[in-house]
Structures are given as C-alpha cells and as structure tokens.
PAZAPA-4460 file (N, C-alpha, C; in steps of 0.05 Angstrom, whole numbers, plus 32768, in hexadecimal, padded with zeros to 4 digits):
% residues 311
    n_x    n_y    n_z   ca_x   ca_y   ca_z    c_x    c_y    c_z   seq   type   mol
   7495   7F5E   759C   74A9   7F48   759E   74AD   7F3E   75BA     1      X     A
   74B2   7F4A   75CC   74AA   7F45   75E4   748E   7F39   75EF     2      X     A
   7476   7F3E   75E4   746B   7F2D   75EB   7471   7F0C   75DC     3      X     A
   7477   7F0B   75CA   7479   7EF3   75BD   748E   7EE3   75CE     4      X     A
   749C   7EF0   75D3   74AF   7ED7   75EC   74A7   7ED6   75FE     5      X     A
   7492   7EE4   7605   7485   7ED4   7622   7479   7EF5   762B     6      X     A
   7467   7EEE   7639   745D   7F05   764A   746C   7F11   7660     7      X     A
   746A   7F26   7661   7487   7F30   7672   7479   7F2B   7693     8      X     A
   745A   7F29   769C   745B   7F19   76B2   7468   7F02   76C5     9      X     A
   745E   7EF7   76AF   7471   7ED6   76AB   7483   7EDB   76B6    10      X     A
   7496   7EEA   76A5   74B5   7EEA   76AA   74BA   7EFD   76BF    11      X     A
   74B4   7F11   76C1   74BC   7F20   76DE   74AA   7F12   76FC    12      X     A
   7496   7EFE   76F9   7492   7EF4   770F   7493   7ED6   7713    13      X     A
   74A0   7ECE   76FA   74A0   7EA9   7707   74AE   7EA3   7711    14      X     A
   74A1   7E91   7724   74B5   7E8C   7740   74AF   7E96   7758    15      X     A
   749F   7EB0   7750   74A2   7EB7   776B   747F   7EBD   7773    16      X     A
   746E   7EB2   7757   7451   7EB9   775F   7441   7E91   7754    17      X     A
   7436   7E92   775B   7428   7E7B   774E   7415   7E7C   7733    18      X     A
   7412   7E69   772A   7401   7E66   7712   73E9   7E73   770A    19      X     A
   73E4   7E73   771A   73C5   7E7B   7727   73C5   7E9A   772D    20      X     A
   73DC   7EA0   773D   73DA   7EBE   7740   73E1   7ED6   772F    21      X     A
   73FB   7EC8   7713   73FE   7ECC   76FE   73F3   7ECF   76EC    22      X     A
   73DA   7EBE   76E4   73C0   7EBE   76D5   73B2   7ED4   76D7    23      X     A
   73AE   7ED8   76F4   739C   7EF4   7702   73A5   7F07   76F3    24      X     A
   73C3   7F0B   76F8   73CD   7F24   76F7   73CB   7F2A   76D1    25      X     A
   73D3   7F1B   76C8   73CF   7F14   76A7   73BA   7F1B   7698    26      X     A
   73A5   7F14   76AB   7381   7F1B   76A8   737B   7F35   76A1    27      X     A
   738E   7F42   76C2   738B   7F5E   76C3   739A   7F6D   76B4    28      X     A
   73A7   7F6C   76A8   73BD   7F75   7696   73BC   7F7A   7674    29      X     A
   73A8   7F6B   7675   73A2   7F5F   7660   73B2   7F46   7649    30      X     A
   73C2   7F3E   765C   73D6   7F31   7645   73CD   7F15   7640    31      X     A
   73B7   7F0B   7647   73B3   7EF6   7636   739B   7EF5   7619    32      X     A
   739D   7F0E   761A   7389   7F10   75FB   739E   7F0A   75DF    33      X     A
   7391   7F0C   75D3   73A9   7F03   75BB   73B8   7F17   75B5    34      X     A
   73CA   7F0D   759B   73E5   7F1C   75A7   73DE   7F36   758B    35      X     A
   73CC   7F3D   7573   73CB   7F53   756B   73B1   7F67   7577    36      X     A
   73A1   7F5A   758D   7394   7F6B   7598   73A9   7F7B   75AB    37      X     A
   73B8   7F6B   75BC   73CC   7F78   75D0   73DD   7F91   75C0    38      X     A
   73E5   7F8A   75A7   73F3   7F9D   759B   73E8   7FB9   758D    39      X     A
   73D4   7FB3   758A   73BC   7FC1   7582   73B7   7FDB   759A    40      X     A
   73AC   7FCF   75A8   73A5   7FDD   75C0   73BE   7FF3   75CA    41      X     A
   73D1   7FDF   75CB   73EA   7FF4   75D4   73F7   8009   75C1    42      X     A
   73F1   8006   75A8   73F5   801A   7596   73E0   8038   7590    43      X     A
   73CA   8028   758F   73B2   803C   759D   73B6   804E   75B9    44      X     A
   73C6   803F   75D8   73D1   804F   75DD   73DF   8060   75DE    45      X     A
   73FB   805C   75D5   7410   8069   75D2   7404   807E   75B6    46      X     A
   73F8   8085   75AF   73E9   8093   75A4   73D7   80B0   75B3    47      X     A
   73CC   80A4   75CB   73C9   80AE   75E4   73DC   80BE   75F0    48      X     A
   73F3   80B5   75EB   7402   80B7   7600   7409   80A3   7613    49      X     A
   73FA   808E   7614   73FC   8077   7629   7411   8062   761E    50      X     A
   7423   806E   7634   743F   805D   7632   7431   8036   7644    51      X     A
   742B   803C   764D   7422   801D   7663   7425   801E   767B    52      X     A
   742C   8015   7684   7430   8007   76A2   7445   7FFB   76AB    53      X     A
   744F   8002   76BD   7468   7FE6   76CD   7456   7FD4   76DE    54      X     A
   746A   7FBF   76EB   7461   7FB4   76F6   7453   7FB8   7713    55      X     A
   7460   7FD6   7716   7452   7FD5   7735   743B   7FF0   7733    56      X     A
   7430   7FF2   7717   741D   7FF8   770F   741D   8018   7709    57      X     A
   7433   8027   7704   743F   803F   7703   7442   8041   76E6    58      X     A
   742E   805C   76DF   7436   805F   76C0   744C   8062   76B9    59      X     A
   7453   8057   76A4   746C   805C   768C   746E   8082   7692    60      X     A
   7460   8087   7687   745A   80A5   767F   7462   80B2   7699    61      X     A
   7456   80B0   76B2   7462   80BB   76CB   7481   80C2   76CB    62      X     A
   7489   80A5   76BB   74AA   809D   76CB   74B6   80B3   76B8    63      X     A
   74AA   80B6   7699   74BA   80C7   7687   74BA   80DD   7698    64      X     A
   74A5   80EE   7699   74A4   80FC   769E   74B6   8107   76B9    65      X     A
   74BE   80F7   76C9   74C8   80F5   76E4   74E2   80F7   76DE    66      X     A
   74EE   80E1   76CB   7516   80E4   76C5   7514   80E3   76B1    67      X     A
   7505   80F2   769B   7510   80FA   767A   751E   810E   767A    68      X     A
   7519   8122   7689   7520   813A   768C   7544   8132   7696    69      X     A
   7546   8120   769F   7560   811E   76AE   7573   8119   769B    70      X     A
   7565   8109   7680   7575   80F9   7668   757D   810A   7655    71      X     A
   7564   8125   7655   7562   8139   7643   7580   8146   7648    72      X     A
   757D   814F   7665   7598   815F   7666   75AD   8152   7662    73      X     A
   75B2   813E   7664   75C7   8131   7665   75CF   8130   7645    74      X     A
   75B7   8124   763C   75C1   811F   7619   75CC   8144   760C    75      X     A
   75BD   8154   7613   75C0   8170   7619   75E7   8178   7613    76      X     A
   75E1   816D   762C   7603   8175   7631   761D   816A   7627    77      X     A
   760F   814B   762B   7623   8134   7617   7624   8150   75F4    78      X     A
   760E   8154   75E8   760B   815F   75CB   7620   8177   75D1    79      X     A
   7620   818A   75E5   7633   819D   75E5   764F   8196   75E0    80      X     A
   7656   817D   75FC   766C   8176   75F7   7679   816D   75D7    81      X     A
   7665   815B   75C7   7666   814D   75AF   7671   8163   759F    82      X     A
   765A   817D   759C   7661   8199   7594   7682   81A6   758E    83      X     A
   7687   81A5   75A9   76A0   81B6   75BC   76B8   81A3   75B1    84      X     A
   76B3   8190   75AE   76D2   8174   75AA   76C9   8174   758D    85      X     A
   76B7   8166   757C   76B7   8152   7569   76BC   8171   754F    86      X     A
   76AD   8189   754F   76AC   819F   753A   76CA   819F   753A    87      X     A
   76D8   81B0   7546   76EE   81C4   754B   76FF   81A7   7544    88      X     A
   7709   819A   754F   771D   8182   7549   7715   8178   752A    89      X     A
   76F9   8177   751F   7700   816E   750D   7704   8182   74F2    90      X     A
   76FC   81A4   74F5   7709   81BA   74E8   772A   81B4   74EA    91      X     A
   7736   81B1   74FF   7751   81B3   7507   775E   8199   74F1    92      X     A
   7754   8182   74F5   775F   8167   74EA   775E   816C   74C9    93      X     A
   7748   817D   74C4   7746   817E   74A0   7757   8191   7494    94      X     A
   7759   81AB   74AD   776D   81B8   749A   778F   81B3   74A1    95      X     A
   778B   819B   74A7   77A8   818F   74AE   77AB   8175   74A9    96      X     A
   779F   816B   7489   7797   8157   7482   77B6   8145   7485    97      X     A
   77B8   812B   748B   77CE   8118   7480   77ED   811E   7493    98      X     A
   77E3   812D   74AB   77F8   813D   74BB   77F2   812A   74D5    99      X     A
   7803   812C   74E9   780B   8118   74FA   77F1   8125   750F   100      X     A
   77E0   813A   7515   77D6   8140   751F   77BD   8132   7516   101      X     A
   77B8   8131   74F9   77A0   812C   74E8   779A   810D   74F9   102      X     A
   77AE   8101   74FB   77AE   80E3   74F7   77A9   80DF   7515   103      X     A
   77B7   80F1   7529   77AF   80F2   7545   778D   80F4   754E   104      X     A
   7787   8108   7535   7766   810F   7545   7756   80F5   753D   105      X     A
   7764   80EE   7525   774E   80D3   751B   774D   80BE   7521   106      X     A
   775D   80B6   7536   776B   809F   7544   7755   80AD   7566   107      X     A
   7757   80C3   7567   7745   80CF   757F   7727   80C4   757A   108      X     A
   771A   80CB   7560   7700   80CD   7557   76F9   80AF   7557   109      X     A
   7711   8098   754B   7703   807F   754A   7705   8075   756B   110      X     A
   7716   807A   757A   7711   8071   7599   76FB   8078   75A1   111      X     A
   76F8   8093   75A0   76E1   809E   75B3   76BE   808F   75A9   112      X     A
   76C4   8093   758C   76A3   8088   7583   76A2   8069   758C   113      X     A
   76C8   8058   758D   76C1   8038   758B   76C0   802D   75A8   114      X     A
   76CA   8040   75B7   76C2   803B   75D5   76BA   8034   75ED   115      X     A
   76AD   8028   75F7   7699   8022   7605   7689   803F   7617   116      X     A
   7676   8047   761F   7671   8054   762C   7677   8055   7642   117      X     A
   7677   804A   765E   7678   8041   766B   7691   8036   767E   118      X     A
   76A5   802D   765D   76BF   8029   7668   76CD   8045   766C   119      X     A
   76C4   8060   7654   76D2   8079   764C   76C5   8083   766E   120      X     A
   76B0   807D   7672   76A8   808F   7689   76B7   8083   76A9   121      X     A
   76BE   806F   76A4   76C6   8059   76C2   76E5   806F   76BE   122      X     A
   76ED   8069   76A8   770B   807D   76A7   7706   8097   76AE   123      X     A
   76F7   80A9   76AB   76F2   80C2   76AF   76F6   80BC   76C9   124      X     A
   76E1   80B0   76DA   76D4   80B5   76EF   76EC   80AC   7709   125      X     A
   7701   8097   76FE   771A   808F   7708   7736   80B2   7701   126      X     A
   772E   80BE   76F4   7741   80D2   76EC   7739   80E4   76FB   127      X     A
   7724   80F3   76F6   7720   810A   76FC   7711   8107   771E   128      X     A
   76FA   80F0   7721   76F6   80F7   7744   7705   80E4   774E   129      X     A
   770B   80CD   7747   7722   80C4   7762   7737   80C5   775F   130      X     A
   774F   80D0   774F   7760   80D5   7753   776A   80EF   7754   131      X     A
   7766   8105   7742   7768   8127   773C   7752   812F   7758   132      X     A
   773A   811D   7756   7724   812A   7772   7721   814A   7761   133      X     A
   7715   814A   774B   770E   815F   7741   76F3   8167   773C   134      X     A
   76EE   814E   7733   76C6   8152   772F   76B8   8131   7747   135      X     A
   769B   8135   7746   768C   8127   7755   768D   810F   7748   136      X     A
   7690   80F9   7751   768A   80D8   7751   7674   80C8   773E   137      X     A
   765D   80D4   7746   7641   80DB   7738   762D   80E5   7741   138      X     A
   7615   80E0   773A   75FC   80EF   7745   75FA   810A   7738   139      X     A
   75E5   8116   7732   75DE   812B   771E   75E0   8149   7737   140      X     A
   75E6   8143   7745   75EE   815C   7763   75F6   8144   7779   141      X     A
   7601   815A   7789   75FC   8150   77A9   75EC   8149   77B6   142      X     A
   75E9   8138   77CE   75CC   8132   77D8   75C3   8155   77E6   143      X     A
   75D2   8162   77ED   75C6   817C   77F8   75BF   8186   77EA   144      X     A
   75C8   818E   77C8   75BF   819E   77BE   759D   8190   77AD   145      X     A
   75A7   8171   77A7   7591   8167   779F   7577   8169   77AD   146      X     A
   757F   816B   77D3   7564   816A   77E7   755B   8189   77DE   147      X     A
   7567   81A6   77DE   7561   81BE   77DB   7552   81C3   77C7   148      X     A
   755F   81B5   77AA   7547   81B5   7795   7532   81B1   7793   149      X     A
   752B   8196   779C   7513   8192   77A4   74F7   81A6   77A9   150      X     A
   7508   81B9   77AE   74F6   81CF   77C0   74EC   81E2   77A6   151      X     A
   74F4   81E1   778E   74FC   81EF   7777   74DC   81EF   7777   152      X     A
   74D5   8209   776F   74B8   8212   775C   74BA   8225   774E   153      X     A
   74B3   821F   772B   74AD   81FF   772D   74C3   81F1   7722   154      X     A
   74C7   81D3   7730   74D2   81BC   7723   74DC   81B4   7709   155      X     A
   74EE   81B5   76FA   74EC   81AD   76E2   7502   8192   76DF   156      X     A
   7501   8185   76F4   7515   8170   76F1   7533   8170   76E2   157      X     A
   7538   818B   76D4   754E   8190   76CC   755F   81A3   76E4   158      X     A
   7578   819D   76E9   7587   819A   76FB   758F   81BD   7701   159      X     A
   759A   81C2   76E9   75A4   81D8   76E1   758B   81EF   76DE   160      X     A
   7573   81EB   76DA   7560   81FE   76DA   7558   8200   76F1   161      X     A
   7551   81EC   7700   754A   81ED   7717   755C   81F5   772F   162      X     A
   757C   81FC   772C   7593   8200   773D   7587   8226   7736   163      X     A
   7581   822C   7710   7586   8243   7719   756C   8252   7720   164      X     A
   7555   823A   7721   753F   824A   7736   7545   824E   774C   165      X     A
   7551   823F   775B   7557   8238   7777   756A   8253   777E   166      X     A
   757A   825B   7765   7589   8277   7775   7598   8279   7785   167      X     A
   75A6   8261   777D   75C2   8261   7790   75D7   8255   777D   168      X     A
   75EA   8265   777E   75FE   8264   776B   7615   824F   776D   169      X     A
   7614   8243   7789   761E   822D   7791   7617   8217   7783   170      X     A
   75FE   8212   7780   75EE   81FA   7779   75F7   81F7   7760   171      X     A
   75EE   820C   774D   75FA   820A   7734   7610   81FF   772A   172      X     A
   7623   8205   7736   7643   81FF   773E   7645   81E5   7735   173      X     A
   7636   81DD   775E   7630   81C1   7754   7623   81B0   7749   174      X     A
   7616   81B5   7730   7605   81B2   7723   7612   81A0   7711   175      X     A
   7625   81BE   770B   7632   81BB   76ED   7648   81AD   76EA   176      X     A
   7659   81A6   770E   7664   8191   770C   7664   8174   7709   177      X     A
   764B   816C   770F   763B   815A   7710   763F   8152   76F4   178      X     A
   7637   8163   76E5   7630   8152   76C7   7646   814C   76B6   179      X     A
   7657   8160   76C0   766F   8165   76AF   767A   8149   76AA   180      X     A
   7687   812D   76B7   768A   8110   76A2   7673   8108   76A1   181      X     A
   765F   80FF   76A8   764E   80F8   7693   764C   8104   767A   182      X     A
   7646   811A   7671   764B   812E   765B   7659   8128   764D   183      X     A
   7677   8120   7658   7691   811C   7649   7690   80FC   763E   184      X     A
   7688   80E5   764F   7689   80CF   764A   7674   80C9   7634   185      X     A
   765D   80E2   7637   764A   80CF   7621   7651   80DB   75FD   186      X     A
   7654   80FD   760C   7657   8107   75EF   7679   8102   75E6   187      X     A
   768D   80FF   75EE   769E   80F4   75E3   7698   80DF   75C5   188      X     A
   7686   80CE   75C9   767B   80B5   75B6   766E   80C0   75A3   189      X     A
   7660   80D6   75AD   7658   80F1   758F   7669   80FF   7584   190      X     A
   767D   810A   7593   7699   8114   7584   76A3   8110   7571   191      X     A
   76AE   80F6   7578   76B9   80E6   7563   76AC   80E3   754E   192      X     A
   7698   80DA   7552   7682   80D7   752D   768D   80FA   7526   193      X     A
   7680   8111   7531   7689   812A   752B   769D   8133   751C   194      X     A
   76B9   812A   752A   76CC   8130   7523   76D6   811E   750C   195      X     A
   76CB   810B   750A   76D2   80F8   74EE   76BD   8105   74D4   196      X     A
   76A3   8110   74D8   7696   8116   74C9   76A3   8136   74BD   197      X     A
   76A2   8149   74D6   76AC   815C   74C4   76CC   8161   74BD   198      X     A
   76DA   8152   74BE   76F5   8150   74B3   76EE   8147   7494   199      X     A
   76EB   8134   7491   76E8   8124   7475   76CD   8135   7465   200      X     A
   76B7   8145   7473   76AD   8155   7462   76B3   8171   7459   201      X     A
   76C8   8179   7470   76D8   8196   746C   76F5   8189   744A   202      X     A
   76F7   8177   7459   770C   8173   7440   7707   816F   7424   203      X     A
   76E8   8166   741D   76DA   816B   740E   76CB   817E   7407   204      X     A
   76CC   8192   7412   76B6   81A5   740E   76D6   81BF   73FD   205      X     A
   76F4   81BC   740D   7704   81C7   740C   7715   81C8   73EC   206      X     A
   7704   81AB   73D5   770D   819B   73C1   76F7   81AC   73AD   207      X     A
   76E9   81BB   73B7   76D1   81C2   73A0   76D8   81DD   7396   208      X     A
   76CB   81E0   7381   76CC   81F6   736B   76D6   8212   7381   209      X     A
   76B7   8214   7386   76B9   8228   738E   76D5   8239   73A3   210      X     A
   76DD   8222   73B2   76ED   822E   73C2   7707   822C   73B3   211      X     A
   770C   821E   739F   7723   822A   7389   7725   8240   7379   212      X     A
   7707   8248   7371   76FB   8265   736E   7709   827A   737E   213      X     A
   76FE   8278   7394   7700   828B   73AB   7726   828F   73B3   214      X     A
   7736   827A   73B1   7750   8280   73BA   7757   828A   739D   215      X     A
   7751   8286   7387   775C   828D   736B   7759   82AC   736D   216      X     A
   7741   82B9   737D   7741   82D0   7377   774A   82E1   7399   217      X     A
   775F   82D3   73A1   776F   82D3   73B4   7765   82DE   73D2   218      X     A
   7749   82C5   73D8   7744   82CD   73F9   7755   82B3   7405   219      X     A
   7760   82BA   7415   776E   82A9   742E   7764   828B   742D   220      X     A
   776F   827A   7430   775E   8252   742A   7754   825B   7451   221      X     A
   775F   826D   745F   7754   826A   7485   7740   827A   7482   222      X     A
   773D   828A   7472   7721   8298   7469   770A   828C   7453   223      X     A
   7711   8280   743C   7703   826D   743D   76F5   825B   7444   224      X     A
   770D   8245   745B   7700   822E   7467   76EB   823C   747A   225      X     A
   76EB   8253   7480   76DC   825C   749E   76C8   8266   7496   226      X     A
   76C3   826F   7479   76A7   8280   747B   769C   8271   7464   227      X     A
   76A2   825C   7457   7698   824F   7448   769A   8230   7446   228      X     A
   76AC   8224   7447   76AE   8202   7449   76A5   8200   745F   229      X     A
   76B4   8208   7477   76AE   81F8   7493   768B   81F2   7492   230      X     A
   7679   8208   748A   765B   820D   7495   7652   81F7   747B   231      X     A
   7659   81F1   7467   7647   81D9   7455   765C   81C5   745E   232      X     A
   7672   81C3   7470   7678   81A9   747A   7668   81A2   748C   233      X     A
   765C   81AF   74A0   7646   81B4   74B7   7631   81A2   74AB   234      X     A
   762C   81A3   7494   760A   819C   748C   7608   8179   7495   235      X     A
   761B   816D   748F   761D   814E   7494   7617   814A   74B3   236      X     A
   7622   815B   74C1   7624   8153   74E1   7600   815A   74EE   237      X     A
   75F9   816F   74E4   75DD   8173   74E6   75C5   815D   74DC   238      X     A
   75CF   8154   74C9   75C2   8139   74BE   75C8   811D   74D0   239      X     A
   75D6   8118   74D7   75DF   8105   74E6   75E0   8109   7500   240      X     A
   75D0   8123   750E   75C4   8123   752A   75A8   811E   752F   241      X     A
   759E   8112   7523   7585   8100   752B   7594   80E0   7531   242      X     A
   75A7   80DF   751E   75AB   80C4   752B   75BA   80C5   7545   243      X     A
   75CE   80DC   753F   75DF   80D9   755F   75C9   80D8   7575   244      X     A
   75B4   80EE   7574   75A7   80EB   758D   759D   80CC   7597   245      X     A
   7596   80B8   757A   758C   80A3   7585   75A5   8095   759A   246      X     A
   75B9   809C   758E   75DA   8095   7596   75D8   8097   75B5   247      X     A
   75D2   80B5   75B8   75DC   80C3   75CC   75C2   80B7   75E6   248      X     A
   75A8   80B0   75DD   7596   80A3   75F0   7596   8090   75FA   249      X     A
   75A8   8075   75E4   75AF   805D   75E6   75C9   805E   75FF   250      X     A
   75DD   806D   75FB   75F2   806E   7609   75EC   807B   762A   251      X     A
   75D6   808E   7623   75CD   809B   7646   75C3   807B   7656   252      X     A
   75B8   8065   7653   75BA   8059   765E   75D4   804C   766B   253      X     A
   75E8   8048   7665   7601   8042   7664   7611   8053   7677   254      X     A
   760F   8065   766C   7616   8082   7681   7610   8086   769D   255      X     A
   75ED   8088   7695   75DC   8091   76B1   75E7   807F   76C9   256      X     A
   75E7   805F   76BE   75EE   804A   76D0   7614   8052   76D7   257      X     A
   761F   8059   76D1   763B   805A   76D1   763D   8074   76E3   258      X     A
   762E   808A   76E3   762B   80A6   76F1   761E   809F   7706   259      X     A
   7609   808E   770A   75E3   8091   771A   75E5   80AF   7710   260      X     A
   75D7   80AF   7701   75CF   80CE   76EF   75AB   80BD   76F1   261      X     A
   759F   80C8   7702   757E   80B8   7705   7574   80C5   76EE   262      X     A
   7575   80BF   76D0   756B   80C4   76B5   7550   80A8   76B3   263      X     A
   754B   80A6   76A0   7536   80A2   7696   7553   8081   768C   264      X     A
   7565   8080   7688   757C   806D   767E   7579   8064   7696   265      X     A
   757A   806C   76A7   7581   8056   76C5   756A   804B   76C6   266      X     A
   7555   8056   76C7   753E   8047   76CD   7539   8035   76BF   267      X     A
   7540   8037   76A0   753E   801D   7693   7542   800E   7699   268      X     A
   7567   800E   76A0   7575   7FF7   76A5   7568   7FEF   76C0   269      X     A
   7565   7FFA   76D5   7554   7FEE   76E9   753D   7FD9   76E1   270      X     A
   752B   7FE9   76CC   751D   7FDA   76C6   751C   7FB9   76B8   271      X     A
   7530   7FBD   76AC   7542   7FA6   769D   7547   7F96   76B7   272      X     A
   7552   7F9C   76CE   7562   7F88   76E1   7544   7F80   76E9   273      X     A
   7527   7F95   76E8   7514   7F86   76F4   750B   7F6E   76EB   274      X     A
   750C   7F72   76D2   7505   7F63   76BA   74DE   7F6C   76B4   275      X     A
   74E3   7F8E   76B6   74CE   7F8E   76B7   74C3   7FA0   769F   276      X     A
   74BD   7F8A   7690   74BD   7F8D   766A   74A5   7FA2   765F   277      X     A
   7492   7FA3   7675   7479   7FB3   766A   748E   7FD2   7669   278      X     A
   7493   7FDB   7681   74A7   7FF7   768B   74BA   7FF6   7674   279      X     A
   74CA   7FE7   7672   74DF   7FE0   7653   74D3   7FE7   7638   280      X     A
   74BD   7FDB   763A   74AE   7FE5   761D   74AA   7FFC   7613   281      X     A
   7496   800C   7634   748E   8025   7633   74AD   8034   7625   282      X     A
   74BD   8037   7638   74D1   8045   7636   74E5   8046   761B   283      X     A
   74DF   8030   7611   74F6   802C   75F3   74E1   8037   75DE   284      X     A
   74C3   8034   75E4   74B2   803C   75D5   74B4   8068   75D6   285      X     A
   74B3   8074   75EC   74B9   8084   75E8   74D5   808F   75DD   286      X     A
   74E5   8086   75E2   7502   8085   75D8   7500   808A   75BA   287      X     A
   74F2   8070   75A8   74F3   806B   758D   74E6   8080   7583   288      X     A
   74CD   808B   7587   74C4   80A0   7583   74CE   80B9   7590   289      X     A
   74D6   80BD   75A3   74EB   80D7   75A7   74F8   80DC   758C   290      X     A
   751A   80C8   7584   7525   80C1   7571   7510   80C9   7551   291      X     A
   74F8   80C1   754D   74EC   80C0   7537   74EA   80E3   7537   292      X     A
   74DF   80F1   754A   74CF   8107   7541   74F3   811C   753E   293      X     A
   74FF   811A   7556   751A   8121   7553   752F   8121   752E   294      X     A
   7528   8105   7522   7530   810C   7519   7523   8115   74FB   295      X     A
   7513   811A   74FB   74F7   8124   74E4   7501   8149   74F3   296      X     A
   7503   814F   7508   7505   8170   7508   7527   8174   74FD   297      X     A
   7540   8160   7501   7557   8160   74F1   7550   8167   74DD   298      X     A
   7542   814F   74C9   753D   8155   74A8   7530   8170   74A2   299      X     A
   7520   817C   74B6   7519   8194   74AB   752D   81B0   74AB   300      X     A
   7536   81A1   74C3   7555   81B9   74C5   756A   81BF   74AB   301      X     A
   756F   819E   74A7   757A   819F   7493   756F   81AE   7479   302      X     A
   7559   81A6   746B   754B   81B0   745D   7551   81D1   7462   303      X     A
   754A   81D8   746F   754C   81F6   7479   7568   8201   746C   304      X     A
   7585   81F5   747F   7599   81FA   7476   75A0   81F3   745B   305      X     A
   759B   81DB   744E   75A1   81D9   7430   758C   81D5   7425   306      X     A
   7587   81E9   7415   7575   81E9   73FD   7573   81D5   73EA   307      X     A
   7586   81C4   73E9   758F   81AF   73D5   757E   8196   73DF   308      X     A
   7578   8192   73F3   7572   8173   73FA   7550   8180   7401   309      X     A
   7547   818A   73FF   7529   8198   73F8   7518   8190   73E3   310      X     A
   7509   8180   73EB   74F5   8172   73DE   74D0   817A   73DB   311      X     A
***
C-alpha cells in the first residue's frame, strides 16, 4: 500500500534531489519495476529474513536486531506490571461485586485502558521525577552506567542482563529505576483490559454448578474462589495476550518517545519523522509477524490449559 501512493523515494527526497538523481536512485532500488514484481520479491525476502533497507542503506534486520531487544524488555515489564495491577484488583472487584469498591476498580480499569499512553506517562513523569524527584526522567540508565555497559561480554542489549554481567550492584539499581514509569505507563493500558476481564469472568465462573456443589458440601466460597474459580477465570486473560502484546508493541512506540527508551518504537517514530517508508515497512513487517507467531504459541497454551477448546 505504500508503494501505491508513491514510492517512498519520491517522498523522502523531493525537493531536495532532482529528477534525474531520483530516477538513479529508484533504478537502484528497484522501485520502478511493476508494482506485483516489487511485492513479490519482498515477500520472498522477508521469507529470508530480509527485512530491506533504509534509506541510508542500513539493513532493516541490523536495526532489529540493535533496539528489539530494548522493546522486548520493556513490553517484558509493562506485562509484569499489567500482571501485578490488572489480576489481583480484578479477584478483589469480583468478590466484592456491586460494592462501592467494585465500582471504584472499574471506573480504574476503563481510565487506564481509555487513556492515552503518553498523556498517563507525561503525568507519571511530572509526579514521580519532577516533583517527589524519586525515579529518573528517562533513558533506559544513566549516561555512566550506559558508557560502562558497553563494555559488557557478551552484549545482549537488554539492560538488566547486561547490568548483571557487569557485576555491579549499583547499575542494577539503576537499571531498574530506569524502567520503572515506562513499565507503569505502558502496562497500566494492559491492566485495565485485565482487571475488567477477570472480574466479570471470576463472577461467572463463581455462578456455576460446580462451585454451588462445593459450598453445599460446606468448603469456604474464599476457598473455593482460590483453588478453583479464580484459575478457569485466568483462562480468558491468557487468550487475550496475543492481542495485548500486539497492544503492548503498538503503545512502546508512544512510550519509548515519551521516556527516549532507544527501543525499536523510537526508531520507528524517527523513522516516520524521516519519512523513511522502506525502514517503516521493514519494521511494521516484523512487528505483524512477531504478533502472528506470538499469538499461534497463546492458542497452544491455551489448548494446553483447557482441554475444551482442543481441536
């Protein structure tokens, strides 16, 4: 689709190259062959593995490789947070259905999911580092600890693995301060789906036979909900984390830019301000397929956990 509105040459250099020199570059590029050989070809790559090219002739594939790792952790941690807030609040809200607390968490759950990213994170980042001065501003470390890593063998572009190759317990520290609002700003927006999903499936799971069985022959409804509803209320939220993650990748752009968290999200958007559509492609192309295979290993999870949806 992108090629069909124009070749992304065109558009990231008119104006600033001539007719003539644009043609060249087009030549070399291949983009003036027709438009299902072009598509052809690039599917055959990405098959390869061959994400493409940017414009200043730097594989796609390089750049993943370079800040995926940065998006990984981040989406990583955002899922903990999502975990830590959206489960427990929404156990809490079900077995306190229609109660002034109930109506508090669910009034929590539709903010946080209807939110902006970006705006939830500008607030963090106004609360907690410039006014409390409790956590860091942004950036995924300090520039000292970031120069020290560097040194890391081997490298794994993850922040936190590489602090605890490095072996200093400081770093870590500040490692883990670092991530801590971004984390909060992105998985907050997963929470909420969480905490709306397992409330309304705990309250249904709490309506079935069995657990009228089970109190009839007088175990506790806090022993019940805990060793039997809560875990088939669970099954929905497991199903609907292939989509969060696509959630949660879409929003790391949003984030990364709001943190400078140098993810694989910033660079997009960089790439976006370039207008440099080949790099754009590569990257949403890995993305979609990230998302695809992600969520084909969900369905098998699920499968795993319920026997019932096993085909």
């Amino acid at each position: 689709m992108l090629r069909v509105i124009g070749d992304p040459i065109t558009a990231s250099m008119g104006g600033r190259m001539s007719a003539e020199q644009i043609e060249i570059r087009k030549e070399a590029a291949g983009l003036n062959r027709p438009l299902h050989v072009q598509y052809w070809e690039y599917i055959s790559g990405l098959a390869r593995g061959d994400f493409g090219y940017t414009q200043n002739k730097r594989a796609v594939s390089d750049v993943i490789v370079t800040y995926g790792a940065a998006t990984a952790e981040l989406v990583f941690w955002a899922l903990l947070v999502a975990f830590a807030v959206g489960i427990p609040l929404g156990r809490y809200a079900a077995t306190r259905r229609d109660s002034a607390a109930d109506v508090g968490l669910r009034l929590f759950g539709i903010l946080a999911y209807a939110a902006p990213v970006f705006f939830v994170g500008l607030l963090l980042k106004l609360l907690f580092a410039v006014k409390l001065g409790w956590l860091p501003v942004s950036g995924r470390a300090s520039p000292a600890v970031e120069l020290q890593l560097q040194h890391v063998s081997p490298k794994t572009n993850v922040m936190v693995i590489d602090a605890i190759l490095y072996g200093d317990m400081g770093n870590l520290v500040d490692v883990l301060k670092h991530a801590v609002l971004p984390a909060l700003a992105l998985g907050l927006l997963t929470a909420g789906v969480f905490l709306r999903l397992v409330r309304i499936n705990l309250i249904q799971t709490l309506r079935s036979d069995y657990v009228d069985a089970a109190l009839a022959r007088g175990v506790s409804r806090r022993m019940v909900t805990r060793r039997h509803a809560f875990r088939n209320a669970l099954i929905p939220v497991v199903t609907v984390m292939g989509l969060q993650i696509a959630m949660l990748l879409g929003g790391a752009v949003l984030t990364e830019r709001t943190f400078e968290w140098k993810g694989l999200g910033n660079e997009l958007a960089l790439y976006i301000g370039q207008r440099d559509f080949l790099a754009i492609q590569g990257i949403v192309a890995f993305i979609a397929i990230l998302v695809a295979v992600m969520s084909f290993f969900v369905d098998v999870i699920v499968a795993m956990i319920d026997p019932r949806v096993r085909f």
